[in-house]
LOVEXGU-475078 format. One record per residue: residue in one letter; x, y, z of N, C-alpha, C, CB in turn. Coordinates in steps of 0.001 Angstrom, whole numbers. Glycine has a CB too. Layout:
(site "A"; (X; Y; Z); (X; Y; Z); (X; Y; Z); (X; Y; Z))
...
END
This chain:
(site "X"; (808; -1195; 0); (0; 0; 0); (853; 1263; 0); (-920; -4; 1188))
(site "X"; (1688; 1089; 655); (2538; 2670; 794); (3542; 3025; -814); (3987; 2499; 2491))
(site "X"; (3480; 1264; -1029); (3986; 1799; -2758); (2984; 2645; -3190); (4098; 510; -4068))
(site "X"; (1734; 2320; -3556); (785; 2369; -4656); (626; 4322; -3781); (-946; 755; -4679))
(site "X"; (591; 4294; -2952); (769; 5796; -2513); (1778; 6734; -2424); (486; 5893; -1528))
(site "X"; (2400; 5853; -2462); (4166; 7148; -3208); (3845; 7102; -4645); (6447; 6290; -3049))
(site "X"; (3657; 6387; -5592); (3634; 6752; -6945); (2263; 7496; -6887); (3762; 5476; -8025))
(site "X"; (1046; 7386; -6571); (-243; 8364; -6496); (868; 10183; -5648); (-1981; 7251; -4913))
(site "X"; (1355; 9968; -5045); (1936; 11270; -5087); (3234; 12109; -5949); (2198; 11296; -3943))
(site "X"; (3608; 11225; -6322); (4934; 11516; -7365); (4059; 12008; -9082); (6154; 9556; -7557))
(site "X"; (3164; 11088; -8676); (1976; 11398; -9925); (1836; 12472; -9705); (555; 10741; -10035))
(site "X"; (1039; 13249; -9157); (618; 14159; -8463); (1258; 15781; -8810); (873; 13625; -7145))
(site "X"; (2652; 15267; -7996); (3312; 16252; -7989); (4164; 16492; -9519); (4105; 16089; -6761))
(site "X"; (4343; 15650; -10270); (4567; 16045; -11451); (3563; 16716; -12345); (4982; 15100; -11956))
(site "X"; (2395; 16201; -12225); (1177; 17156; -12768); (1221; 18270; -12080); (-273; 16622; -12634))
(site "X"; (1444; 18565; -11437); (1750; 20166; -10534); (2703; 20825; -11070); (2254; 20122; -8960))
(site "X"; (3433; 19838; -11502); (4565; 20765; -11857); (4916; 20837; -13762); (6032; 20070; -10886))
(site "X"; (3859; 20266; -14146); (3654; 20863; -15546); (2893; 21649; -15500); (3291; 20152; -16536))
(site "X"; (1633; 21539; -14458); (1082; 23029; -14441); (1306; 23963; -14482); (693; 23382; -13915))
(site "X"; (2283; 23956; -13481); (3214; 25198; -13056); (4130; 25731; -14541); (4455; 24584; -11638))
(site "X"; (4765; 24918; -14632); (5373; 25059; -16464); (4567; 25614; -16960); (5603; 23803; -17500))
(site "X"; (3305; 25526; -17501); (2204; 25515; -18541); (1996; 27084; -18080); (744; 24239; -18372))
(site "X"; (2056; 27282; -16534); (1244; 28436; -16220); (2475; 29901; -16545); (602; 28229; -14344))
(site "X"; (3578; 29334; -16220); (4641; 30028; -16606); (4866; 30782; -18050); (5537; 29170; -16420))
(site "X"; (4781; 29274; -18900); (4529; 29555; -20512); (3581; 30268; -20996); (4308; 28510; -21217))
(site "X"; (2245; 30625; -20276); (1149; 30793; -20707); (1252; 32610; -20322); (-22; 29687; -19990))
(site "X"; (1865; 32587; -19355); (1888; 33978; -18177); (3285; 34881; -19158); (2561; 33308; -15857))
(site "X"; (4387; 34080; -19476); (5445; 34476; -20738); (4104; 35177; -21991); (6545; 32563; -21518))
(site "X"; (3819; 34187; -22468); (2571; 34504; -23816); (1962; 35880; -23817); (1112; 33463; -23695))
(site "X"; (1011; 35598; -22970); (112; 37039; -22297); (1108; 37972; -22236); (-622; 36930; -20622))
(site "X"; (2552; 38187; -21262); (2826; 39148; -21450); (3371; 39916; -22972); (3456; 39095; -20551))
(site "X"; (4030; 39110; -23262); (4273; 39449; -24931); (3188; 39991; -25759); (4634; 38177; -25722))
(site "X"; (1958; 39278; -25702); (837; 39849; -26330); (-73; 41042; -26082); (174; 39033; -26345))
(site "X"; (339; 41455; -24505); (90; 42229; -23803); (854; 43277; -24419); (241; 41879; -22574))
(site "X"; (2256; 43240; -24505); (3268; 44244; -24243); (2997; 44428; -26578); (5383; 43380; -23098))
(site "X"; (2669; 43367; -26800); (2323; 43893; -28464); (1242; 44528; -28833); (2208; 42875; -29414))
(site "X"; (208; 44616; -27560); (-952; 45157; -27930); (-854; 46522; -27719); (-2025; 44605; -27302))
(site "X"; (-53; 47004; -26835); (701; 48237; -26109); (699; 49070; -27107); (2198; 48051; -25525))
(site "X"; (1758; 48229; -27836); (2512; 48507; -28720); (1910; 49270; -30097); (3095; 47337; -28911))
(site "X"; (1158; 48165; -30595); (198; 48545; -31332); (-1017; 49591; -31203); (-168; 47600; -31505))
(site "X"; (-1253; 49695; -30024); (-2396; 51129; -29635); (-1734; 51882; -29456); (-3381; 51267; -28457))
(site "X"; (-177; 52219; -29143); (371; 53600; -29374); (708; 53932; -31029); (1788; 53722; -28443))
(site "X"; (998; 52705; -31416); (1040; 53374; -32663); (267; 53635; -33688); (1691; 53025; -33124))
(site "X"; (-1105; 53779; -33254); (-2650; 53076; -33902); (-2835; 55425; -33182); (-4020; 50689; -32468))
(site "X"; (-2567; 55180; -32174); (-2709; 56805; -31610); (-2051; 57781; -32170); (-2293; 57031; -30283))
(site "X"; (-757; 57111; -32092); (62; 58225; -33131); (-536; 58319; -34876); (1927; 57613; -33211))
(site "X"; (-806; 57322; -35203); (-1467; 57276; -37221); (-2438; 57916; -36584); (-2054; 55517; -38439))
(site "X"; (-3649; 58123; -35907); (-4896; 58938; -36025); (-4619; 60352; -35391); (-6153; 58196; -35275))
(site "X"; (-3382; 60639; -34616); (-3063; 62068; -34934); (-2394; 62868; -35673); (-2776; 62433; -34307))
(site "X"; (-1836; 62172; -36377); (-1363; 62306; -37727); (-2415; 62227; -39192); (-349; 61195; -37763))
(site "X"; (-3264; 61642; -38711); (-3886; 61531; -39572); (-5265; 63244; -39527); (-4350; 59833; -39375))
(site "X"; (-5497; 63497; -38754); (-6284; 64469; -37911); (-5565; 65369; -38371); (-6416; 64392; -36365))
(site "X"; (-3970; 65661; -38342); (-3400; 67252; -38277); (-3325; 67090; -39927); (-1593; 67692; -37225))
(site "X"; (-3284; 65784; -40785); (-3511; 66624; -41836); (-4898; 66281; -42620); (-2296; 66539; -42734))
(site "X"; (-5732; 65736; -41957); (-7083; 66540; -42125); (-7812; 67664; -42440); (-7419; 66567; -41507))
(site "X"; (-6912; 68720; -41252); (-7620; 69890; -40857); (-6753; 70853; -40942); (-8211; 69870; -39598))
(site "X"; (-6154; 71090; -42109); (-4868; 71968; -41800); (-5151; 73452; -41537); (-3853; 71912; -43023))
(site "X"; (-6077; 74070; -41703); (-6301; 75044; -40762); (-6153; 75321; -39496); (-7073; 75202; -40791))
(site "X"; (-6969; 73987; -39092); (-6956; 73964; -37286); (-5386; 73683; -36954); (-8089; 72454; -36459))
(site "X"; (-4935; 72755; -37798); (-3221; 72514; -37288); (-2736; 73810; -37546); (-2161; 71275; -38220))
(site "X"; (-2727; 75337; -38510); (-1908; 76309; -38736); (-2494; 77130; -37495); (-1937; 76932; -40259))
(site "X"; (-3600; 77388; -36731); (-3791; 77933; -35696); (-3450; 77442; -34757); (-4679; 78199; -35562))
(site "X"; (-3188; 76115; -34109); (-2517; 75150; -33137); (-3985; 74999; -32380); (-1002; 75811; -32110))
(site "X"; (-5198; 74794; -32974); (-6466; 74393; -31726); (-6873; 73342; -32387); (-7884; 75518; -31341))
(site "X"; (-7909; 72444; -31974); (-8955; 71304; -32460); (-10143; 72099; -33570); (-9870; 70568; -30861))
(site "X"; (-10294; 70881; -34135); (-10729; 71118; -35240); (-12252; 71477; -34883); (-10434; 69987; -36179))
(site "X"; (-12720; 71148; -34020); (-14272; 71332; -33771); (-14224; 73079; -33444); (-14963; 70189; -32221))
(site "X"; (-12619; 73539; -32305); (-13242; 74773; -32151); (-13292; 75546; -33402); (-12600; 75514; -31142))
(site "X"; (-12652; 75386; -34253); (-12476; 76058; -35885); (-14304; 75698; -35888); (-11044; 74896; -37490))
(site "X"; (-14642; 74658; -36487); (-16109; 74267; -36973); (-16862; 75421; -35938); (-16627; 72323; -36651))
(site "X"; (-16708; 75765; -35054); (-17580; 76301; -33863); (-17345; 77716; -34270); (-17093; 75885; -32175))
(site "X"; (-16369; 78027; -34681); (-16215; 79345; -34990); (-16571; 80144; -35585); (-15621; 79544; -35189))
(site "X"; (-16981; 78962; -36669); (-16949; 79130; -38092); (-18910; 79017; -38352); (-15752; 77655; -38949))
(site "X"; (-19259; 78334; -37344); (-20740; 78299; -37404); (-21188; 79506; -36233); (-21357; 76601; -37021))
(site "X"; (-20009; 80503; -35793); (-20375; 81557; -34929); (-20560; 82599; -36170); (-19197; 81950; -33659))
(site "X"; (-19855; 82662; -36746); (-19469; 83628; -37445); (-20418; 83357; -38903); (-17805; 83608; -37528))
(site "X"; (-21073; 82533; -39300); (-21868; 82475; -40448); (-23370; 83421; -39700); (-22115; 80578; -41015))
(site "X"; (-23730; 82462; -38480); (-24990; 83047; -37646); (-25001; 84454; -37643); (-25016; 82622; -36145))
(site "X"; (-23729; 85357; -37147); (-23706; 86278; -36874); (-23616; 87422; -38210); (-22842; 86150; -35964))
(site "X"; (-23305; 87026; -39286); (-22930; 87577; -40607); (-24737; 87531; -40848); (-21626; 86472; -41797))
(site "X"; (-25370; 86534; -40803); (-26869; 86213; -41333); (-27492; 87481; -40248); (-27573; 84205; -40997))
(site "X"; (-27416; 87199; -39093); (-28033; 88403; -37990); (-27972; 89689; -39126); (-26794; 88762; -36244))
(site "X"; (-26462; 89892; -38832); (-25988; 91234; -39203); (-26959; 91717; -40864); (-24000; 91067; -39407))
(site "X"; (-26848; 90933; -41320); (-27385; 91170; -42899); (-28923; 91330; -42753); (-27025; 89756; -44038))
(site "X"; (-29923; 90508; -42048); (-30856; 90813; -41859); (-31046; 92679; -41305); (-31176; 89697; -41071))
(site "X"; (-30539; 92485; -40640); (-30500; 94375; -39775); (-30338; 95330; -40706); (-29059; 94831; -38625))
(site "X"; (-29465; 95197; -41623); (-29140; 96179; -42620); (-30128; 96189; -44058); (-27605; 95884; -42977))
(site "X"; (-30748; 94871; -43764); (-31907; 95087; -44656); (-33170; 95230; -44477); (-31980; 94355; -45321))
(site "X"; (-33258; 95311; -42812); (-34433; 96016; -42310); (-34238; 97356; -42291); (-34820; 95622; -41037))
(site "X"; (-33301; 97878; -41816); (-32833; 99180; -41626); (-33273; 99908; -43023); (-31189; 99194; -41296))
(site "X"; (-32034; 99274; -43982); (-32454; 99794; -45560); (-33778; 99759; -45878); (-31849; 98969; -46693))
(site "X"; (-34901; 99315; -45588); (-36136; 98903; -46304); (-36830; 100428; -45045); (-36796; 96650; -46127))
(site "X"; (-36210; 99975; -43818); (-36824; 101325; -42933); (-36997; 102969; -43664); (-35657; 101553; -41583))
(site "X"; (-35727; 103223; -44111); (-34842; 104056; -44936); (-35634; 104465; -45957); (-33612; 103402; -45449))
(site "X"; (-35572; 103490; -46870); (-36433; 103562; -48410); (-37952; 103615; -48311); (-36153; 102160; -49376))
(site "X"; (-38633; 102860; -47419); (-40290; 102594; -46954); (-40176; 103238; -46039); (-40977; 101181; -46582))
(site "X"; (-40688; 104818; -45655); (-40884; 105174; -44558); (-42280; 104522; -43582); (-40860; 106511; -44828))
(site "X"; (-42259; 104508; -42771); (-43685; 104140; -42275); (-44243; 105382; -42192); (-43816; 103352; -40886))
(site "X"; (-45195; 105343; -42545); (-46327; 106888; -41837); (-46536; 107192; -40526); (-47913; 106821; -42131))
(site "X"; (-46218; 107970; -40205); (-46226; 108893; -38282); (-48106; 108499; -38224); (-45687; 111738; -38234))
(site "X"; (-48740; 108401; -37267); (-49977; 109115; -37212); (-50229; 110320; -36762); (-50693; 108552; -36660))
(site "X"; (-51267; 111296; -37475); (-51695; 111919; -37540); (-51002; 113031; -38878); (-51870; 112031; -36324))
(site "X"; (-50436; 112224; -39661); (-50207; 112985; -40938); (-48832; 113517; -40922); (-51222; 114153; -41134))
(site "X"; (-48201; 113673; -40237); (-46265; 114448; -40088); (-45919; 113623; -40904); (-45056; 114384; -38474))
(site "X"; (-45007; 114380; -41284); (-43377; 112910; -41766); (-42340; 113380; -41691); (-43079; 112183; -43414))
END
């Protein structure tokens, strides 16, 4: 009996210790794939800001993001449309007088 139970533990402990191997090899793997994935999302960051500054080469010759340009740029259309309306109320004020009541002008 004490045979058949030293080899049930020698068993044992060698399966433990390919585990251990396996877990080693496996823990090696991951990090490599880890440390390539790294790798690859910095350089996946760097191509899409590169890719962005020459996108927008305006926004890159002012040194801001490209949305505040777009934002600026939809400030400044609104405000040109305002402005133009006014000057063609004004003008039409100008040219069409309205009538005073009671007859003045």
């Amino acid at each position: 009996m004490p045979r058949a139970l030293s080899f049930h533990w020698s068993h044992q402990g060698n399966a433990w210790f390919k585990a251990v191997a396996a877990r080693r090899k496996r823990g090696d793997r991951c990090r490599d794939l880890e440390a390539q994935e790294r790798k690859a999302l910095a350089d996946l960051a760097a191509a899409r800001a590169e890719v962005r500054a020459m996108a927008d080469p305006q926004a890159q010759a002012l040194h801001v993001d490209s949305n505040t340009v777009r934002t600026i740029q939809a400030v400044a259309m609104v405000s040109m449309c305002l402005a133009a309306g006014y000057l063609i109320a004004f003008g039409a004020g100008l040219i069409w007088p309205r009538p005073r009541p009671g007859g003045a002008s």
